[in-house]
N, C-alpha and C positions, 0 to 999 in steps of 0.2 A: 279669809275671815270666817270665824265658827259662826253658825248660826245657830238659833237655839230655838227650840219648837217647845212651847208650852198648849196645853188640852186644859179647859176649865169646864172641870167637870164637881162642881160645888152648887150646883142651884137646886132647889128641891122638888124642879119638877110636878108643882100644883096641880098644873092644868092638864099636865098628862096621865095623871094619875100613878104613874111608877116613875123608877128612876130612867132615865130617856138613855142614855151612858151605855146600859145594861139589855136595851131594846136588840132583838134579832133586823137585821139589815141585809139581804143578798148573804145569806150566813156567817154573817159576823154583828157582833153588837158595834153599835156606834160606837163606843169605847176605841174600842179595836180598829175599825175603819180609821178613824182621824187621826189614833195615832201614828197609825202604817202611811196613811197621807200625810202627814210632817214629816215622817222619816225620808222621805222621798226627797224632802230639799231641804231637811235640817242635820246637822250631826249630831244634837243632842236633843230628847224629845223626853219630858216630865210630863206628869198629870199635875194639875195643883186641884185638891180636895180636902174635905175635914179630916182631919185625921182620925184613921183607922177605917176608912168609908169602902175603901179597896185596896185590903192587905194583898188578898189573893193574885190580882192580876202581876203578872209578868214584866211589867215595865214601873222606873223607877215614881215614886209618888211622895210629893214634898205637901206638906200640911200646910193647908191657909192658914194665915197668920190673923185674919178677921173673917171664921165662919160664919155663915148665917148673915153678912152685913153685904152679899153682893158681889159682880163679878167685877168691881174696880180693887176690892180690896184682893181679890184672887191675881189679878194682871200686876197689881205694888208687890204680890206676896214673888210673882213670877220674875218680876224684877230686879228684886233685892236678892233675889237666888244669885239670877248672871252674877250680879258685883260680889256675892261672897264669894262666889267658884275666882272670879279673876282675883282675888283680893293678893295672892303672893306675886303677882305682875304689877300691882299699880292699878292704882282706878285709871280706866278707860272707857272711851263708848264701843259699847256693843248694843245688838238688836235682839231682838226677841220676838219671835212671829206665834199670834196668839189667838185660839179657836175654840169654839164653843163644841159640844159634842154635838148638835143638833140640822148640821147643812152638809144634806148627804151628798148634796151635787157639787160642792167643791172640787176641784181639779190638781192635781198636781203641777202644770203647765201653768198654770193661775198663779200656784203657790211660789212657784219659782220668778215670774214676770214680780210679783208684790213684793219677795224679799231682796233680788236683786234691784229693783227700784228703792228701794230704802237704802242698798249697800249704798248708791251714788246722792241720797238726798243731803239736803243741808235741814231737814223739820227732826222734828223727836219723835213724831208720830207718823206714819202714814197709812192710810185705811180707805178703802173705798166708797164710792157714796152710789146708791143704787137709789130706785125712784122711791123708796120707803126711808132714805138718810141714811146717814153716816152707816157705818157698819163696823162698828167698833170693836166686835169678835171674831173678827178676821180682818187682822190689821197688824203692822209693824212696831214695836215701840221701844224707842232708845233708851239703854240704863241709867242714860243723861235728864228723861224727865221725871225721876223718882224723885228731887227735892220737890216740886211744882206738884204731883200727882199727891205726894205724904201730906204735902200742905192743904191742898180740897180736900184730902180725905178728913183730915184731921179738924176742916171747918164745918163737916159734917155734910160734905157733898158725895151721894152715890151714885148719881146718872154716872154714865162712863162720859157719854158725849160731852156734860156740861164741865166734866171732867178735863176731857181733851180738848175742847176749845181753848185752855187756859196758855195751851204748849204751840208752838212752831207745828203747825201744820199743814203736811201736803195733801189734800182730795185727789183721787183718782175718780175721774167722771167715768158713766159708761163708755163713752168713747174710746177709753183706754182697755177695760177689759172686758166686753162684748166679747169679742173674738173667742176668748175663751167661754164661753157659756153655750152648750146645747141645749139646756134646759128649761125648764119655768124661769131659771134665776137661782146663779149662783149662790146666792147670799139664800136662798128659799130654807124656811127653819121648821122644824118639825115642835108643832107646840100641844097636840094633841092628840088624841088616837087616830082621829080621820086623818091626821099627815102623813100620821106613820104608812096608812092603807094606801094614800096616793104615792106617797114614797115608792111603796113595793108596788103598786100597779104601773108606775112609771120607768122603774129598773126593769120588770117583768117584760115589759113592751122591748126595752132594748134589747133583750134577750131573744125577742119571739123575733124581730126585725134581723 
């Protein structure tokens, strides 16, 4: 089965004051990082951004189809990509594994356990749930819940979550992916400059170790 690795890197980054995508990380920009971590268990890895946001980088970049309106409309926009790519096969389900630029502790070991649990699910979605909820940007999601997803969008729903509550959904408790976690927490996201600082003083340490 292809699996399909999308990077949503479309938010504006408010509260960090730059674009977070573009930040230095263990010498690479987060950009960079996540999507080298999709390639690791995906065969096709897109960014979805406004368009023209990142002509330069080196890897393919499909325009959100509702900038500025949120990363649900970024994961429809990441959706409806799969079904045009299969369109001369026949519509079918396939997955799409979907990540925010901002969780530097992500694993590929993780990545692989999440998207292989969705190859065998019977949900449309599958996504972790850590002790801060759901984790909807780093999560699984079948090209089968785009009518349901179109539908909340288009009644003017933007939470993701209130979003996917709507679909067949499987939770992964910690109990399932602890295992994989060294860290503060997986799902741990960089929302500010001090993260970025704890970020690098916490890579820094594994270095020094």
């Amino acid at each position: 089965m292809i699996r399909h690795g999308f990077l949503q890197a479309g938010g504006g980054s408010t509260r960090f004051g730059t674009d977070k995508a573009l930040v230095q990380l263990a010498g690479k920009t987060m950009l960079q990082r996540t999507v080298e971590l999709l390639a690791q268990v995906c065969d096709n890895v897109r960014v979805v951004a406004p368009a023209g946001k990142y002509n330069d980088v080196p890897w393919p970049v499909i325009a959100d189809r509702w900038p500025g309106e949120g990363p649900l409309g970024g994961i429809l926009t990441a959706l409806l990509n799969v079904n045009q790519l299969a369109q001369p096969q026949g519509p079918r389900s396939s997955w799409a594994l979907v990540l925010s630029c901002d969780m530097p502790f992500l694993t590929p070991d993780f990545l692989a356990f999440l998207a292989d649990r969705a190859e065998r699910s019977q949900a449309q979605v599958v996504v972790p749930q850590s002790r801060n909820g759901l984790e909807p940007l780093c999560a699984c999601w079948s090209t089968n819940s785009v009518t349901t997803l179109q539908a909340a969008f288009d009644q003017g729903v933007r939470k993701v979550t209130e979003a996917m509550k709507r679909l067949p959904m499987e939770v992964l408790d910690e109990s399932l992916w602890k295992r994989f976690d060294s860290h503060t927490g997986l799902f741990w996201n960089m929302n500010t400059p001090a993260d970025l600082t704890e970020a690098r003083r916490i890579l820094e340490t594994e270095v020094d170790e």
